[in-house]
C-alpha positions in Angstrom: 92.7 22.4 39.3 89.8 24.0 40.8 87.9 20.8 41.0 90.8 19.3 42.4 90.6 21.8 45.1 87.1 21.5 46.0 87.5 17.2 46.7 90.2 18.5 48.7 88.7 20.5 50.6 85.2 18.1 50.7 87.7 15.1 51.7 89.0 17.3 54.5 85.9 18.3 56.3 84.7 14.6 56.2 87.9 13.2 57.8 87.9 16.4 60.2 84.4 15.3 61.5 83.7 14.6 65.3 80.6 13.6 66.7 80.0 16.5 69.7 79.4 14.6 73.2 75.9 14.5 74.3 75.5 16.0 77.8 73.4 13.6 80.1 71.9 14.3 83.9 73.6 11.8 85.6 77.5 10.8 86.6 78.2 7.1 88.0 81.5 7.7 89.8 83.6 4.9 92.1 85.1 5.7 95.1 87.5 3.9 97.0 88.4 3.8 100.9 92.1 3.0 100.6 92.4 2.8 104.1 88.8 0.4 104.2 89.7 -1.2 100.6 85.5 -0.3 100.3 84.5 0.7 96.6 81.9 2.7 96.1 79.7 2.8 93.5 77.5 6.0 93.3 74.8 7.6 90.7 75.1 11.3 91.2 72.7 14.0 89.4 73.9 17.5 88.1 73.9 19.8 90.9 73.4 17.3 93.5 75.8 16.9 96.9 77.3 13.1 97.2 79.2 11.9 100.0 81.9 9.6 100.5 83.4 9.6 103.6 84.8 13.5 104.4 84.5 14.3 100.7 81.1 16.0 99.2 80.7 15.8 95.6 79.3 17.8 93.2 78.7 17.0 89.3 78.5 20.0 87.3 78.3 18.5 84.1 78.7 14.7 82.5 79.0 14.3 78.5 79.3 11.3 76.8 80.2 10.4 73.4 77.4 9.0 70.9 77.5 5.2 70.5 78.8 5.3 66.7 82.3 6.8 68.3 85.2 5.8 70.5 83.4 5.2 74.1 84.0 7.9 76.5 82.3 9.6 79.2 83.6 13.1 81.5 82.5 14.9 84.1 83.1 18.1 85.5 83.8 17.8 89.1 83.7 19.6 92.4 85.3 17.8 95.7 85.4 19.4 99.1 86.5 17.9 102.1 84.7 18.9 105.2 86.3 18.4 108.9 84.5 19.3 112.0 85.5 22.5 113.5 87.1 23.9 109.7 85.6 25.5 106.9 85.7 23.1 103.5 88.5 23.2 101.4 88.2 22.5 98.0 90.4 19.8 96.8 90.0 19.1 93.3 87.8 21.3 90.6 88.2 20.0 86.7 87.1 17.3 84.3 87.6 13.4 85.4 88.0 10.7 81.9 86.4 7.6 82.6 89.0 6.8 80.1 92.2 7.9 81.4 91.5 8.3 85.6 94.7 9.0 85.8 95.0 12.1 83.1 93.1 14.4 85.7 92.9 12.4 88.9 92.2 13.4 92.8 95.1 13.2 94.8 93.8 12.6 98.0 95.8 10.5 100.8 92.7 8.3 102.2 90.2 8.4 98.7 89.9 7.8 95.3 87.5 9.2 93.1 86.8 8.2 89.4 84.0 8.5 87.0 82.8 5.3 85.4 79.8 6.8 82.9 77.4 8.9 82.0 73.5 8.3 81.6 69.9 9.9 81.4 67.2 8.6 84.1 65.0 6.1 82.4 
């Protein structure tokens, strides 16, 4: 019994292994002018201010997932939209999917904004 308990428990912590993301310096993110149809591609670094249009971006962080697992990439995103003559308001702050856009997406009425991956300068 006790060995049968201890291949259970083996089994369990080998199916209930994830590979962690690895975190990486730089997002590529798409934008889109809906009004334009223009699509944007852009290679932004952590901490670094991005513009597309009225929107400023910041990436605060960008994990992907080794290349032995199911490809995904995230980033943790800041977008403020600036207008002359207001302070910026902060539109969307959270994690985009490259994935699933959609899942956690910015609802904005002239741009979209997705992330497409993650990578390290060469």
């Amino acid at each position: 019994m006790r060995k049968l308990f201890l291949i259970f428990i083996v089994v369990m912590n080998l199916l209930s292994f994830q590979a962690f993301a690895e975190p990486h310096d730089t997002a590529i993110l798409q934008g889109l002018n809906k009004v334009t149809a223009r699509v944007l591609t852009i290679e932004a670094r952590l901490g670094d201010t991005k513009k597309i249009g009225s929107l400023e971006i910041i990436v605060r962080a960008c994990d992907k997932r080794p290349p032995e697992e199911t490809p995904e990439s995230a980033a943790f995103i800041d977008v403020w939209e600036v207008r002359s003559g207001e302070p910026a308001s902060n539109i969307f702050r959270g994690w985009m999917f490259a994935s699933s856009p959609a899942l956690s997406a910015l609802e904005h009425p002239v741009y979209d904004v997705w992330v497409l991956n993650c990578k390290n300068p060469q």
